[in-house]
C-alpha positions in Angstrom: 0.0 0.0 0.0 3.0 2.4 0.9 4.2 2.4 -2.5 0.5 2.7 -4.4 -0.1 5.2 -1.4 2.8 7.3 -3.4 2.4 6.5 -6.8 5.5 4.1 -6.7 6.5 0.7 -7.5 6.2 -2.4 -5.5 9.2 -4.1 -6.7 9.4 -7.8 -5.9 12.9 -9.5 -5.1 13.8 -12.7 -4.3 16.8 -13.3 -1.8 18.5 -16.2 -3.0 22.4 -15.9 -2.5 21.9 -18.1 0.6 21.3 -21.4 -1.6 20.1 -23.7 1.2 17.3 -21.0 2.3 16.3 -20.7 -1.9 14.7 -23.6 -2.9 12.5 -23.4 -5.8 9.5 -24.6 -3.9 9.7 -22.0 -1.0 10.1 -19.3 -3.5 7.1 -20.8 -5.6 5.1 -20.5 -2.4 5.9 -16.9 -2.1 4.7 -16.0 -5.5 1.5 -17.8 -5.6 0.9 -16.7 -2.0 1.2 -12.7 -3.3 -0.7 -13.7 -6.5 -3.9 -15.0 -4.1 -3.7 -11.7 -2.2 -3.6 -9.9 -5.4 -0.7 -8.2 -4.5 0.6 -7.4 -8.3 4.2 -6.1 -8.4 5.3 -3.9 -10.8 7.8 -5.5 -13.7 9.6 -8.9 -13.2 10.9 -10.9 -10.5 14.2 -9.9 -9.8 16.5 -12.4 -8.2 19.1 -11.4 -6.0 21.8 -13.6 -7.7 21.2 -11.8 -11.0 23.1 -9.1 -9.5 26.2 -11.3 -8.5 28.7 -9.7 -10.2 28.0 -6.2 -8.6 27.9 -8.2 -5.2 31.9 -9.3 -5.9 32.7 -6.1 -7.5 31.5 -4.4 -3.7 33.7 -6.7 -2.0 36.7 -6.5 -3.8 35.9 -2.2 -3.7 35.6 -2.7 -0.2 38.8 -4.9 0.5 40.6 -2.6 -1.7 39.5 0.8 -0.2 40.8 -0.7 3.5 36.9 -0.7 4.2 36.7 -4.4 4.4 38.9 -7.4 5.8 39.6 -11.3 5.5 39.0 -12.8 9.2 39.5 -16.4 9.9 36.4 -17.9 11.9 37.2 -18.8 15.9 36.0 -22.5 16.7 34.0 -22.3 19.6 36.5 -23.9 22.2 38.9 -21.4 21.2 36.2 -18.2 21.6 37.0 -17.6 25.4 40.4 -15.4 23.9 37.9 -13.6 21.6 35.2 -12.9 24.0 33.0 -15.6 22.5 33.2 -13.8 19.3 33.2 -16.0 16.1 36.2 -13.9 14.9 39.3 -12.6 16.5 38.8 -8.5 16.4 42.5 -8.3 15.8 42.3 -9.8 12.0 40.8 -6.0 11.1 44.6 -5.1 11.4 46.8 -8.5 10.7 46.2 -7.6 6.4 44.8 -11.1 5.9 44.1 -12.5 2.6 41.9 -15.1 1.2 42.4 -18.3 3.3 40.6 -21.8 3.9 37.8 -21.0 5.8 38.0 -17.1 5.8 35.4 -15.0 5.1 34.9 -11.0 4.7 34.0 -8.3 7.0 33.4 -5.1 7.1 35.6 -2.8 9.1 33.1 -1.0 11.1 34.1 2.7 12.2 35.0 2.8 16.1 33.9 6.8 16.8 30.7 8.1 15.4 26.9 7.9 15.0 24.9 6.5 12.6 21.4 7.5 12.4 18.1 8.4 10.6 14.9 9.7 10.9 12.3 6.6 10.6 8.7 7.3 9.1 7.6 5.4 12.4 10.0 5.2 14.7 11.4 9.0 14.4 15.0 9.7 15.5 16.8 6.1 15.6 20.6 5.7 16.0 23.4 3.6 17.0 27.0 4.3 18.6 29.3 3.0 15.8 31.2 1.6 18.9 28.4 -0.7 19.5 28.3 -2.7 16.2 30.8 -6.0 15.8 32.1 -6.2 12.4 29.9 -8.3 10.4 30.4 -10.5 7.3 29.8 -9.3 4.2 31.3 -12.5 2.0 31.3 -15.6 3.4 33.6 -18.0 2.8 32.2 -19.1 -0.4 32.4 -16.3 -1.7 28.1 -15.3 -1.7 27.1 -12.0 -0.4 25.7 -11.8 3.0 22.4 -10.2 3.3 23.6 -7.0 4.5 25.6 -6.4 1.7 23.9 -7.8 -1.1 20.5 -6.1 0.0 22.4 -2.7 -0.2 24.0 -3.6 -3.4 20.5 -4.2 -4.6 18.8 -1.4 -3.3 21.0 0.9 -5.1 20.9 -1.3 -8.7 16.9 -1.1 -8.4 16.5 2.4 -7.9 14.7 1.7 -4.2 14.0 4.6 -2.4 11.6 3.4 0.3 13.0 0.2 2.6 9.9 -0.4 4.9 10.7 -4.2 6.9 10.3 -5.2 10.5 11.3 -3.3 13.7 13.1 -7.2 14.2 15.5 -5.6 11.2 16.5 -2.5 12.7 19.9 -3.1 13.8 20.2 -4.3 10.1 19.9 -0.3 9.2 23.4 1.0 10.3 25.5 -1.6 8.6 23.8 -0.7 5.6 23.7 2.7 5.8 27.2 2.2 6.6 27.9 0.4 3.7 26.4 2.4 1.4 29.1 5.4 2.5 31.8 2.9 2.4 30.8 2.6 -1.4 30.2 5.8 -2.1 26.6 5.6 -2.9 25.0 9.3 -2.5 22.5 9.6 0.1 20.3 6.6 1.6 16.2 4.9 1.4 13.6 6.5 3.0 13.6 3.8 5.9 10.2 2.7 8.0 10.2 -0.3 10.5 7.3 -2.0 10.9 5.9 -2.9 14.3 6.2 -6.4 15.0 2.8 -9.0 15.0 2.2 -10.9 18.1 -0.1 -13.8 19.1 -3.2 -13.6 21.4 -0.1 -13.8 24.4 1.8 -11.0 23.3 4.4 -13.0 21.7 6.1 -12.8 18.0 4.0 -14.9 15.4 6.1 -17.8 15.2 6.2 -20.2 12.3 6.7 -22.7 14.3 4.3 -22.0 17.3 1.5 -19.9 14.7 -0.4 -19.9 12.3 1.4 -17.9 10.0 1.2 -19.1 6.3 -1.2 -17.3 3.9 -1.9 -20.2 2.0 -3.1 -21.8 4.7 -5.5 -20.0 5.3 -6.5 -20.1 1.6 -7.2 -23.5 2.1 -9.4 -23.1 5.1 -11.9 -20.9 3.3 -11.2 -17.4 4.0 -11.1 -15.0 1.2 -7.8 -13.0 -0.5 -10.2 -9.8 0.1 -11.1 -10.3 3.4 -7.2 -11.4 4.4 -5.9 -8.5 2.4 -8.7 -6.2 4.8 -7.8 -7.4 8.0 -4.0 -7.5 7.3 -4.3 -3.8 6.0 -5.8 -3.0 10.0 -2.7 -4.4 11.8 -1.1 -1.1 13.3 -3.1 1.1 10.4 -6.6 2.1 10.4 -8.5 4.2 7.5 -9.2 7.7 8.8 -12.6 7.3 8.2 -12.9 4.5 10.9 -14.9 2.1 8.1 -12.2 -1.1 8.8 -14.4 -3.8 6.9 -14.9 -3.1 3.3 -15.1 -5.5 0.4 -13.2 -3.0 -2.3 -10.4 -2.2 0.8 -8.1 -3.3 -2.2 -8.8 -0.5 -4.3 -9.3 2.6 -1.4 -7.0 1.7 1.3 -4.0 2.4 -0.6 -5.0 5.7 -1.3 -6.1 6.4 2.2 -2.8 5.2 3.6 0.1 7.2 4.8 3.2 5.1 6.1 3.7 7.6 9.1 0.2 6.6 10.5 1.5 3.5 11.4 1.2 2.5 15.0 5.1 1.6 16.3 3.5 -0.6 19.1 3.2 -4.0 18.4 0.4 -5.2 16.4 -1.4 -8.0 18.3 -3.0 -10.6 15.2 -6.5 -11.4 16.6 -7.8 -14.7 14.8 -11.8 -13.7 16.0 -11.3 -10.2 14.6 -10.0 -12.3 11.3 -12.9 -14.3 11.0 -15.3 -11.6 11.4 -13.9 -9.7 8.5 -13.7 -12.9 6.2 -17.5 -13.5 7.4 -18.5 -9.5 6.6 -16.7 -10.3 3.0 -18.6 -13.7 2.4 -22.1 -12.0 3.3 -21.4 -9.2 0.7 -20.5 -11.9 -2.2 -23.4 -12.8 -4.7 -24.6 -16.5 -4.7 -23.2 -17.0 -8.1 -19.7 -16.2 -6.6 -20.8 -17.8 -3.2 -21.1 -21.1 -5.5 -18.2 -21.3 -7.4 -16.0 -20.3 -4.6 -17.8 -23.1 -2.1 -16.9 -25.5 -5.0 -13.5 -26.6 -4.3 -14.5 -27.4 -1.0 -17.8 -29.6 -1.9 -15.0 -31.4 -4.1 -13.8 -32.8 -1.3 -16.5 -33.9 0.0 -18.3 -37.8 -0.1 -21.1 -36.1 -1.5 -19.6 -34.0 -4.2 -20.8 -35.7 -7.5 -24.9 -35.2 -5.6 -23.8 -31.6 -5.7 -26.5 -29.5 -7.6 -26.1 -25.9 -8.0 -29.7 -24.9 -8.6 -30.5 -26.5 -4.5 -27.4 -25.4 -3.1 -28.7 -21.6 -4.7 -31.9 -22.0 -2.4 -30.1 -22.4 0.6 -26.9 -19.9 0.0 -28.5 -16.7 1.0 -29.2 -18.7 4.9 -26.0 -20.4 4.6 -23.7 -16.9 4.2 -25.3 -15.3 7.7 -24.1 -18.5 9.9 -20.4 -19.6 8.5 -17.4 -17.8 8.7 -15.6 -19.4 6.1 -16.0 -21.5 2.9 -14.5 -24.8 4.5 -17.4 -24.3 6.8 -20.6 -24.7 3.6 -20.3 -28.3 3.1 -21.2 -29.1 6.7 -24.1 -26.5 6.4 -25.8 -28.3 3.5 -24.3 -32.0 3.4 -28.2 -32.6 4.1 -29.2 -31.4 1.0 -27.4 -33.8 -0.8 -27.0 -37.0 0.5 -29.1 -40.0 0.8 -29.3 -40.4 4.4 -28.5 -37.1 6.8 -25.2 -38.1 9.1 -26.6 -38.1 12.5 -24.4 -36.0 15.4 -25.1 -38.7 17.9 -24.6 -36.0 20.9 -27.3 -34.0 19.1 -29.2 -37.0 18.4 -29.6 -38.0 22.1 -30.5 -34.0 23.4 -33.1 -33.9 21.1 -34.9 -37.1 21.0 -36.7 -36.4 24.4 -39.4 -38.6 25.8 -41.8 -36.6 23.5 -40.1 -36.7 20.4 -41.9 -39.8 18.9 -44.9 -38.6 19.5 -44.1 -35.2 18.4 -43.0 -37.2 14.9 -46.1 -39.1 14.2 -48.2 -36.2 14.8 -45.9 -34.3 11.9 -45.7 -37.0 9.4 -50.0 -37.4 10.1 -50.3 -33.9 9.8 -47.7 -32.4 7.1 -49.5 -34.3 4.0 -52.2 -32.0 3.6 -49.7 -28.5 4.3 -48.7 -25.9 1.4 -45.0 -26.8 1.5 -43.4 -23.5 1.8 -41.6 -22.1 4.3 -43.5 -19.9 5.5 -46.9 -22.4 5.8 -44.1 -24.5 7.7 -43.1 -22.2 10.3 -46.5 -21.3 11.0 -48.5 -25.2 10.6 -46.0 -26.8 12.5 -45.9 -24.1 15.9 -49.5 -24.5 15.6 -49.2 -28.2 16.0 -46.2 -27.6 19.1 -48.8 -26.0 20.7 -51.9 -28.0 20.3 -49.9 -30.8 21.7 -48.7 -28.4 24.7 -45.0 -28.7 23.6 -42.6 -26.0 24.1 -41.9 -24.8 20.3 -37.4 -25.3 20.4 -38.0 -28.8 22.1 -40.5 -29.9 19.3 -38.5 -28.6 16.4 -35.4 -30.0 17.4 -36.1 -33.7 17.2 -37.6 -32.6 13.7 -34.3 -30.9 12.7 -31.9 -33.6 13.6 -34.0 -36.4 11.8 -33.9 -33.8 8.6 -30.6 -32.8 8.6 -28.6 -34.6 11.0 -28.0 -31.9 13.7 -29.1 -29.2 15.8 -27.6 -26.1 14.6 -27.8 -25.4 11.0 -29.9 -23.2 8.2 -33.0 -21.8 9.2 -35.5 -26.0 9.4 -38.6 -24.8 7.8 -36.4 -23.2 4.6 -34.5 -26.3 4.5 -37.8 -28.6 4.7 -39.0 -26.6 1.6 -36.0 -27.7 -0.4 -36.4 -31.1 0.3 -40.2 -31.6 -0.6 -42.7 -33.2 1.3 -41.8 -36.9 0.1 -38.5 -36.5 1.3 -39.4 -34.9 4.3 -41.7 -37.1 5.5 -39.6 -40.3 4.2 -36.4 -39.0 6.6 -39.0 -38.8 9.4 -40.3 -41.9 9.2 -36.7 -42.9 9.2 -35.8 -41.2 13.0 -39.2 -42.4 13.9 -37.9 -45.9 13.4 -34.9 -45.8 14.7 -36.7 -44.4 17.9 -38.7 -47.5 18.1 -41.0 -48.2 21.1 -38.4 -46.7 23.2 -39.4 -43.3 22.6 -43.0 -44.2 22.5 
């Protein structure tokens, strides 16, 4: 949004000099991850290792200009005489050259400040005193992040760096490197508050759920994510958070420097809620099609007719939350036999409930089978018999659809038709037996 906000580019770059973290799969992931969220950068992919040559070029610049060093790495059981250091400060003077083992550094400059002013953060800087020298080559001879991401930066023209607050000590030693190489002036730099979990803590990959295509495939919407994403630390000045087209005004709402610098806490209920707001608004044409991959899955899924699933949508969209959620909302609809929640089974069939059933399948053949002449025929009857109205229509609504909680009965009775109706509860009646009776 930052770079739409300004009439920029949103360039994307893949960081693959570090070959065990680049595998073509995890970069594939990345891509279609942005192309769900419709998140369309501007020209090609650019990978880092197509600027390789200006990566060595910097190094040797930097080893040549004094800026840079060769340091041999410090096994650990030797690290006590280098303050547990994996390099021995002292090879930034012993004129090392290229060794087994030995990668580069960059002599960092013992006096001075480095410093900026961040879009979020404001005044920021470090005592050059403070930072080790880090490696800019390692001993293969690929660029280190820190290096290659300047050398990038300044290939592609980037003016605006905006990353995590996580990356801030990253800043200086780029900032720094960019001086060392002469490059005039520096990015525009904004770090972004962190996210943490319902405990306060740092989304973890490991602990979280943190992968956008997983929550593709649970049913929430590239809209809806894209919304509620947009809100973490940022909200639109008009105070309107949920809005299907957030895609097309946010960006031009959004100013960088109204960022919140506190930590952004990533609230799964508030995330649900916006995906549920963004399936309500769809149409049931769209509501179909994007149920469909999810009724694929399903036992059911060659029963699937569109036309039924249609009559039902409009109920279905005010209850679920997500698409994985439809099929269990209209399984009824399409198979043979309804699949019985036992626990629901058991609190609705109360002592009444077979009675309550033979008085419905006596009755119901002579009703107008709308939903409407439903609702009202079959209240009527709860109360001729003296029966409380949600403890007579539940044993109804389990033996028609299998459960308790579901689309409105008397709509979903209507889509069925009398025969079926009757024939599924003749079916519970049976299984009550005498039992019930």
């Amino acid at each position: 949004m930052a770079a739409k906000s300004m009439g920029g580019e949103f360039l994307l770059r893949i960081e693959d000099t570090d070959t065990e973290r680049s595998q073509q799969e995890m970069i594939d992931v990345i891509l279609v991850a942005l192309s769900w969220m419709g998140l369309d950068w501007d020209g090609p992919v650019v990978r880092q290792s197509e600027f390789a040559d200006a990566h060595r070029a910097s190094v040797d610049q930097l080893l040549a200009s004094g800026n840079a060093y060769w340091s041999t790495p410090v096994p650990p059981e030797e690290r006590e005489r280098t303050g547990g250091r994996a390099y021995d400060p002292a090879d930034r003077d012993q004129d090392l050259g290229p060794g087994d083992g030995r990668a580069v550094r960059f002599k960092v400059p013992r006096e001075g400040t480095t410093a900026w002013t961040d879009l979020i953060r404001g005044d920021v800087s470090f005592e050059n005193e403070n930072l080790e020298d880090f490696v800019i080559a390692r001993a293969d001879g690929s660029p280190t992040f820190f290096l290659a991401n300047c050398v990038d930066d300044q290939e592609m023209g980037v003016t605006h760096v905006i990353r995590g607050e996580d990356l801030l000590n990253v800043t200086p030693k780029q900032m720094l490197l960019r001086s060392a190489l002469g490059y005039p002036g520096c990015p525009t730099q904004a770090h972004l508050p962190l996210i943490v979990n319902e405990q306060r803590k740092k989304l973890s990959k490991r602990r979280d759920d943190v992968s956008l295509l997983d929550y593709r495939d649970r049913g929430f919407l590239p809209e809806a994510m894209f919304n509620y994403l947009a809100l973490l630390g940022w909200g639109p000045p008009d105070g309107i958070e949920v809005r299907t087209d957030a895609r097309e005004v946010f960006p031009a709402m959004f100013n960088v420097t109204d960022i919140n610098s506190a930590p952004a806490g990533f609230d799964p209920k508030k995330l649900l809620h916006v995906n549920a707001e963004h399936l309500r608004a769809l149409s049931v044409p769209e509501l179909t099609e994007l149920s469909r991959p999810y009724v694929a899955e399903t036992a059911w899924a060659d029963r699937f007719d569109s036309g039924r699933f249609a009559e039902i949508a409009p109920e279905v969209q005010t209850r679920v939350e997500t698409l994985a959620e439809v099929p269990g909302y209209v399984d009824f609809l399409f198979l043979e036999e309804p699949e019985i929640v036992e626990a629901d089974w058991d609190k609705a069939m109360v002592p009444d409930a077979a009675g309550w059933l033979d008085a419905m399948i006596s009755r119901m053949g002579d009703w107008s089978f709308d939903a409407e002449t439903l609702h009202t025929n079959t209240f009527a009857l709860a109360e001729e018999l003296g029966a409380n109205r949600r403890k007579f229509q539940a044993p109804i609504r389990v033996a028609v659809t299998g459960r308790r909680v579901g689309p409105p009965l008397f709509e979903s009775m209507a889509i069925l038709g009398r025969e079926e109706v009757q024939r599924r509860l003749g079916a519970a009646r049976k299984r009550l037996g005498d039992s019930n009776g």
